[in-house]
C-alpha positions in Angstrom: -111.6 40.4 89.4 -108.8 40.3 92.0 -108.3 36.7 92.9 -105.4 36.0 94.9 -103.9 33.1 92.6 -104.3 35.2 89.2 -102.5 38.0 91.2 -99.8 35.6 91.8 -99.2 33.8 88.2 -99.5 37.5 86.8 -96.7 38.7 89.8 -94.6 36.2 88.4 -95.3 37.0 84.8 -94.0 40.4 85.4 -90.8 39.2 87.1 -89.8 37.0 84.5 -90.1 39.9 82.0 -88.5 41.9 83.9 -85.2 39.5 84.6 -85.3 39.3 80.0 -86.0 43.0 79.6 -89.5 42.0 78.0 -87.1 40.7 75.1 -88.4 37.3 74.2 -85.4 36.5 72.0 -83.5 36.5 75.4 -86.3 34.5 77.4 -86.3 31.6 74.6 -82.3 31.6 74.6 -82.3 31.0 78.7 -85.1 28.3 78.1 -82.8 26.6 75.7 -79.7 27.0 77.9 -81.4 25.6 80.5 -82.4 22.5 78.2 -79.4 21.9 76.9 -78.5 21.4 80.5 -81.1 19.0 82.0 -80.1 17.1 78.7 -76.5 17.1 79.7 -77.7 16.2 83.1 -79.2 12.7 81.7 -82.8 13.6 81.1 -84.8 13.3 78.2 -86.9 15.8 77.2 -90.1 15.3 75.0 -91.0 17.6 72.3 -94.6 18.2 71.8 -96.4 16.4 68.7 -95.6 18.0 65.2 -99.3 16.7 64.2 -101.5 16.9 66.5 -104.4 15.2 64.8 -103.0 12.3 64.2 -102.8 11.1 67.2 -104.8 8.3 69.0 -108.4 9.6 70.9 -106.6 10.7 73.8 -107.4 12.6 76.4 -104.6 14.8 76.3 -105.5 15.3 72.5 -109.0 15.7 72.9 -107.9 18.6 75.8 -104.8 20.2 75.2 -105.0 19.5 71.4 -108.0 20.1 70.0 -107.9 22.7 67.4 -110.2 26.0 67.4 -110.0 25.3 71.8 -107.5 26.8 73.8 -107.1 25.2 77.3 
């Protein structure tokens, strides 16, 4: 299969590797930094749900958090 967009997101999957050395200790510690910055910036970021299921019949959970489905 060699659709353009897939091509791209997997372009940029490379690059981003590349710039950590395919060391994912490194990636998560520059995802971090750059947290701790848009928090000392003013914004608020939201952490995903600890629990999942106990959430209200949302869309989001019946989509993003539905167990056993990966979207």
């Amino acid at each position: 299969m060699s659709d353009e967009i897939i091509a791209e997101v997997r372009a940029i999957k490379d690059s981003i590797g590349a710039k950590f050395n395919y060391d994912l200790r490194a990636l998560f510690q520059e995802i971090k930094r750059g947290e701790a910055e848009l928090q000392a910036k003013g914004f608020h970021l939201i952490t995903p749900p600890t629990d999942p299921a106990s959430l209200p019949n949302t869309a989001l959970q019946r989509g993003r958090f539905k167990t056993g489905r990966h979207v």
